[in-house]
mmCIF file of the C-alpha atoms, coordinates in Angstrom:
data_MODEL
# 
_entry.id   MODEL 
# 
loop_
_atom_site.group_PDB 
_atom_site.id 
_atom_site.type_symbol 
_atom_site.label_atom_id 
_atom_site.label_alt_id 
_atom_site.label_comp_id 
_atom_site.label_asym_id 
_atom_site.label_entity_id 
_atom_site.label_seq_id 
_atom_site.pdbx_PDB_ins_code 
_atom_site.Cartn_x 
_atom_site.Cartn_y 
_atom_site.Cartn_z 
_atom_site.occupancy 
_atom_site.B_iso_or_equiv 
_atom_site.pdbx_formal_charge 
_atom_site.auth_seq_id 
_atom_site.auth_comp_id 
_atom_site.auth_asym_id 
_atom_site.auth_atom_id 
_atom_site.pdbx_PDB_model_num 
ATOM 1  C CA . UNK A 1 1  ? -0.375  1.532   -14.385 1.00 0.00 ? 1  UNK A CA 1 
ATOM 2  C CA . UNK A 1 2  ? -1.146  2.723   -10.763 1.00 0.00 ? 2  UNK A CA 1 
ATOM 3  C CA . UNK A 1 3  ? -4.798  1.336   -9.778  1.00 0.00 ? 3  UNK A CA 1 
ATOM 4  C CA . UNK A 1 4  ? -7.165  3.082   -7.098  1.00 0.00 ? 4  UNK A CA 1 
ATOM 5  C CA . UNK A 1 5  ? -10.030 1.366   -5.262  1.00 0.00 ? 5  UNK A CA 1 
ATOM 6  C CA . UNK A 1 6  ? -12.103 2.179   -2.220  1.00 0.00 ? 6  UNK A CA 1 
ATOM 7  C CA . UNK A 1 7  ? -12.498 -0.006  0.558   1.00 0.00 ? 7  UNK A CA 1 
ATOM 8  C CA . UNK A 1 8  ? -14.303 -0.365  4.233   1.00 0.00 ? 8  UNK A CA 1 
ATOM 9  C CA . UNK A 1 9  ? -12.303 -1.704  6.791   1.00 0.00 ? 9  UNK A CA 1 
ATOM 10 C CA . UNK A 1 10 ? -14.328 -1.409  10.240  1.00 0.00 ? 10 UNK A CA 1 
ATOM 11 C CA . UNK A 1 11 ? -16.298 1.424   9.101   1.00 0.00 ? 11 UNK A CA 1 
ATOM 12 C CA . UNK A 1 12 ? -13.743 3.292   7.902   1.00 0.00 ? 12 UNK A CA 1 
ATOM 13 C CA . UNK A 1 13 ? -13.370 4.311   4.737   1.00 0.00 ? 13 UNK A CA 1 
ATOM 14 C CA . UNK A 1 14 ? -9.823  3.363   2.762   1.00 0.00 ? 14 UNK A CA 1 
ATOM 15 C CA . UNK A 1 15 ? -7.933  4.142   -0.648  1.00 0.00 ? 15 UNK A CA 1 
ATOM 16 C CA . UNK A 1 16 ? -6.038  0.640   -1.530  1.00 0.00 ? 16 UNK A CA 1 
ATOM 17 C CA . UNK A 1 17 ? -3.058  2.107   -4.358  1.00 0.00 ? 17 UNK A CA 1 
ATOM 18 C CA . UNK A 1 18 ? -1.409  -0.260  -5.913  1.00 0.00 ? 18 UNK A CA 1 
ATOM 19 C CA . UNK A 1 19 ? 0.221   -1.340  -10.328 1.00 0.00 ? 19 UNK A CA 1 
ATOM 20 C CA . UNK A 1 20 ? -1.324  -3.508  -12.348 1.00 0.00 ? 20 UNK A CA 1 
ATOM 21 C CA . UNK A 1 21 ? 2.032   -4.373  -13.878 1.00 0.00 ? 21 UNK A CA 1 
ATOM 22 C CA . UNK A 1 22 ? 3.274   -5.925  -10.640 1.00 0.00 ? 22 UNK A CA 1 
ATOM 23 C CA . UNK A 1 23 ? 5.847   -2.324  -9.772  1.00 0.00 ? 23 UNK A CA 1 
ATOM 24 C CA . UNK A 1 24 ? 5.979   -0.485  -6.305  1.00 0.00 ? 24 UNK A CA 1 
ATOM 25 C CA . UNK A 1 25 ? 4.063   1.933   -5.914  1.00 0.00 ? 25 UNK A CA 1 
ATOM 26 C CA . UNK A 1 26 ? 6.196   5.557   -4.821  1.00 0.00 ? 26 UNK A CA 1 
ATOM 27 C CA . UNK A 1 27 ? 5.366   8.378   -2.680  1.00 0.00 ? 27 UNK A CA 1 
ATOM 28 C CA . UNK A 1 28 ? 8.282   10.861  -1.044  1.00 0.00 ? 28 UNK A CA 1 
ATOM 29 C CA . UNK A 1 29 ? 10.810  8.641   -1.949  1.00 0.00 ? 29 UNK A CA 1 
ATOM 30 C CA . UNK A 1 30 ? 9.820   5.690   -0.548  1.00 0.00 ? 30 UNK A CA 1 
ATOM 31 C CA . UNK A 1 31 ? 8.615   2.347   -2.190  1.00 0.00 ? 31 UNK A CA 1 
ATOM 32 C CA . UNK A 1 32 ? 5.901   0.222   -1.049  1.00 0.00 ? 32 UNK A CA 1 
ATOM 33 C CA . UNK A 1 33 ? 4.347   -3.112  -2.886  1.00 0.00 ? 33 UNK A CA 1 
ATOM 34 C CA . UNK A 1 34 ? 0.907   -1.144  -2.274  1.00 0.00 ? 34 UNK A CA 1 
ATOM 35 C CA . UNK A 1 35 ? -0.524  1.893   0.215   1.00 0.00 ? 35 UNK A CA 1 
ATOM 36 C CA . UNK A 1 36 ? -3.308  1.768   2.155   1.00 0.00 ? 36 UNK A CA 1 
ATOM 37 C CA . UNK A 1 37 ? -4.320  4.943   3.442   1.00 0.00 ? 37 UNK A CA 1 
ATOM 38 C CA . UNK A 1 38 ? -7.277  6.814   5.216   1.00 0.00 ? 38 UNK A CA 1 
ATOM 39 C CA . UNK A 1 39 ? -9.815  8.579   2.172   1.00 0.00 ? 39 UNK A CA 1 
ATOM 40 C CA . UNK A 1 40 ? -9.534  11.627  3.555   1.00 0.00 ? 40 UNK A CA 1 
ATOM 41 C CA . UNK A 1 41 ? -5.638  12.298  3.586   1.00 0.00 ? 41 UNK A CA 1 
ATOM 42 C CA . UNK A 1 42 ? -5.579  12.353  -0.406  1.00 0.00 ? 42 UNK A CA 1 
ATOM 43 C CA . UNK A 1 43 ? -2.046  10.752  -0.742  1.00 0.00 ? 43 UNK A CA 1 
ATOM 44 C CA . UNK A 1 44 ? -0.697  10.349  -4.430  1.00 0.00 ? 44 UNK A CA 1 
ATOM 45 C CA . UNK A 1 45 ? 1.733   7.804   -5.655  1.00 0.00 ? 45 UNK A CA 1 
ATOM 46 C CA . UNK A 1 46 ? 3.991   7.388   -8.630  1.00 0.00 ? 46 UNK A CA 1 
ATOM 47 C CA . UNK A 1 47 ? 4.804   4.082   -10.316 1.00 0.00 ? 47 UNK A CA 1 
ATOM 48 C CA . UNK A 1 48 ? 8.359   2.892   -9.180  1.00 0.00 ? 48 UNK A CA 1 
ATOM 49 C CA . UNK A 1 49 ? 10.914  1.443   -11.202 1.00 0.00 ? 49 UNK A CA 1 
ATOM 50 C CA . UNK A 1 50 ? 11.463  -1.285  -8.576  1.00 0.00 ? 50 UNK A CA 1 
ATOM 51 C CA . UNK A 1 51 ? 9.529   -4.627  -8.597  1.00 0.00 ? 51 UNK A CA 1 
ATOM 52 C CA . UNK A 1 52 ? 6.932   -5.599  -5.789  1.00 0.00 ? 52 UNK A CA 1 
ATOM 53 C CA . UNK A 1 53 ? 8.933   -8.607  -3.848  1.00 0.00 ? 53 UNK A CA 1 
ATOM 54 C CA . UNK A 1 54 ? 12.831  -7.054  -4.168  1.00 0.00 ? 54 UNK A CA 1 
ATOM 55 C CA . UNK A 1 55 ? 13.354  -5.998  -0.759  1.00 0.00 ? 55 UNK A CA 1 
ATOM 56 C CA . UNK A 1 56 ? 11.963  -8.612  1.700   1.00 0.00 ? 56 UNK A CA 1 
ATOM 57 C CA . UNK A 1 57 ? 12.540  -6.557  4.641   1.00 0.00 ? 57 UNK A CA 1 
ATOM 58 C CA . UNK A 1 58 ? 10.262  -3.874  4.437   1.00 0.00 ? 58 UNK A CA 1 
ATOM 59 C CA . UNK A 1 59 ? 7.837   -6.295  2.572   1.00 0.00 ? 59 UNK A CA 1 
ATOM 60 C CA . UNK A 1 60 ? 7.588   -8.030  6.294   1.00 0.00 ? 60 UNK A CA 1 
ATOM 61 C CA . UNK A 1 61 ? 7.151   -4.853  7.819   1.00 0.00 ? 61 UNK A CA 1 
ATOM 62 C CA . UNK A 1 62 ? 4.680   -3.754  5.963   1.00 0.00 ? 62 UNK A CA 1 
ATOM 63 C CA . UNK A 1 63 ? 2.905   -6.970  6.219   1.00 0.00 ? 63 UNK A CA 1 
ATOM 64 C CA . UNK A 1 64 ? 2.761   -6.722  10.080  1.00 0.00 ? 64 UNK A CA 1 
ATOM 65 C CA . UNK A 1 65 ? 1.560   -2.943  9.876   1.00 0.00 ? 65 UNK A CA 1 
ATOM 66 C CA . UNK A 1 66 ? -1.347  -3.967  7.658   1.00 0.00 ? 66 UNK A CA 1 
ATOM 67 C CA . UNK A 1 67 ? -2.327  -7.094  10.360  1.00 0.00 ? 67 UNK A CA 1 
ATOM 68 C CA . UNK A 1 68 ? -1.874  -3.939  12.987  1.00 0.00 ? 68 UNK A CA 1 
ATOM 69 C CA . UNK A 1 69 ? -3.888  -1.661  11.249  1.00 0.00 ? 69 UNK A CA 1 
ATOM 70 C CA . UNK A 1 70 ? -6.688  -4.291  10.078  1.00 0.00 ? 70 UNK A CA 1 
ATOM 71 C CA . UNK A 1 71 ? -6.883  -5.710  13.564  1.00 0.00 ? 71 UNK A CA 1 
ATOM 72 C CA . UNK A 1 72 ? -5.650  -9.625  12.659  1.00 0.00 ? 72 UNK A CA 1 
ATOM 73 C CA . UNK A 1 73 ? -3.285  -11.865 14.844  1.00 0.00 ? 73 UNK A CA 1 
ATOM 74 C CA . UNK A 1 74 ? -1.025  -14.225 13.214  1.00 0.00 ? 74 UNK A CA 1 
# 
């Protein structure tokens, strides 16, 4: 089931989307293991098919957005 919660990151207010049952979450085709995204841009997403963890690649890229966007050095 696709989850929903607010969060603050630096004053800014976020929408964290991501399954409870452990499933990418889908929006336009494309598969994430969760979205972050700005409140105001009201982005929907669809439960995938595919498991969170199957394709390492963009798993590691989206890893170093989120330290990007959040502000943290490795």
């Amino acid at each position: 089931m696709i989850k929903t919660e607010s969060m603050t990151i630096n004053g800014i207010s976020f929408v964290r989307t991501y399954s409870d049952t452990g499933h990418k979450v889908e929006r336009d085709g494309v598969a994430y293991d969760e979205a972050i995204d700005p409140a105001d841009t009201g982005r929907t997403y669809t439960e995938s098919s595919e498991m969170v963890g199957e394709d390492e690649e963009s798993d590691s890229e989206y890893a170093e957005a989120g330290r990007i966007m959040m502000g943290v050095s490795e």
